[in-house]
N, C-alpha and C positions, 0 to 999 in steps of 0.2 A: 504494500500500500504506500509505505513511503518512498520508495524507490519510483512507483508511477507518480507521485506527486512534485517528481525532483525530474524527470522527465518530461513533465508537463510543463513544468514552471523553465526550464530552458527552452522547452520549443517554443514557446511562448513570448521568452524575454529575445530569441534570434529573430523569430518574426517582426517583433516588434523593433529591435535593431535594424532589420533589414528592409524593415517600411520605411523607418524615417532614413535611412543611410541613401535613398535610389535618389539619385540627381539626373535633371533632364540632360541629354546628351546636346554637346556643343562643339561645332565645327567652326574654325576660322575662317576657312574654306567659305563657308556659306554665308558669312558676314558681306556687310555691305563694302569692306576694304578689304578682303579675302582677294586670292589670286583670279576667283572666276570673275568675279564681276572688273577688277583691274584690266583683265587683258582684255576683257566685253569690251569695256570703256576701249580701251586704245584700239582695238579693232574698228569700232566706230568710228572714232575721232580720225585714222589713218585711209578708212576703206581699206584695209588689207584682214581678211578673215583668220589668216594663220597664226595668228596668237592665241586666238581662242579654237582653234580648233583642237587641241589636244585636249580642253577639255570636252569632246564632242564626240559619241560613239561614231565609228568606219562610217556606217550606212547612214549618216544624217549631214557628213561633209559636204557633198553636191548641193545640199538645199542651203547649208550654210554659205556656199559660195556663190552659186544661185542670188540669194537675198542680198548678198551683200557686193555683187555688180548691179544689182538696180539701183545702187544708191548714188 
């Protein structure tokens, strides 16, 4: 009996550690000064699309260069 009630009382006090320990996940990357939006910007600002396109999957390059000769 005491044994489960010392088994309980730790699952209990981990959960309760482990609720309050979880922090939302944060990338610099995704900030408004992060590298994606930096090279977005100069790709803009230049018309040249290859600064941004590494961060751009294979198959979406053509439309990225595409959009960015109509400019």
């Amino acid at each position: 009996m005491v044994k489960t009630r010392h088994i309980s009382s730790a699952m209990l006090l981990s959960i309760l550690v482990g609720a309050t320990a979880v922090q939302p996940a944060r990338a610099h990357c995704d900030g408004i000064d992060g590298p994606v939006v930096t090279a977005a910007r100069q790709a803009l600002a230049t018309g040249n699309p290859n600064s941004v396109l590494i961060w751009v999957r294979k198959v979406d390059e053509p439309q990225i260069r595409r959009l960015s000769s109509k400019r």
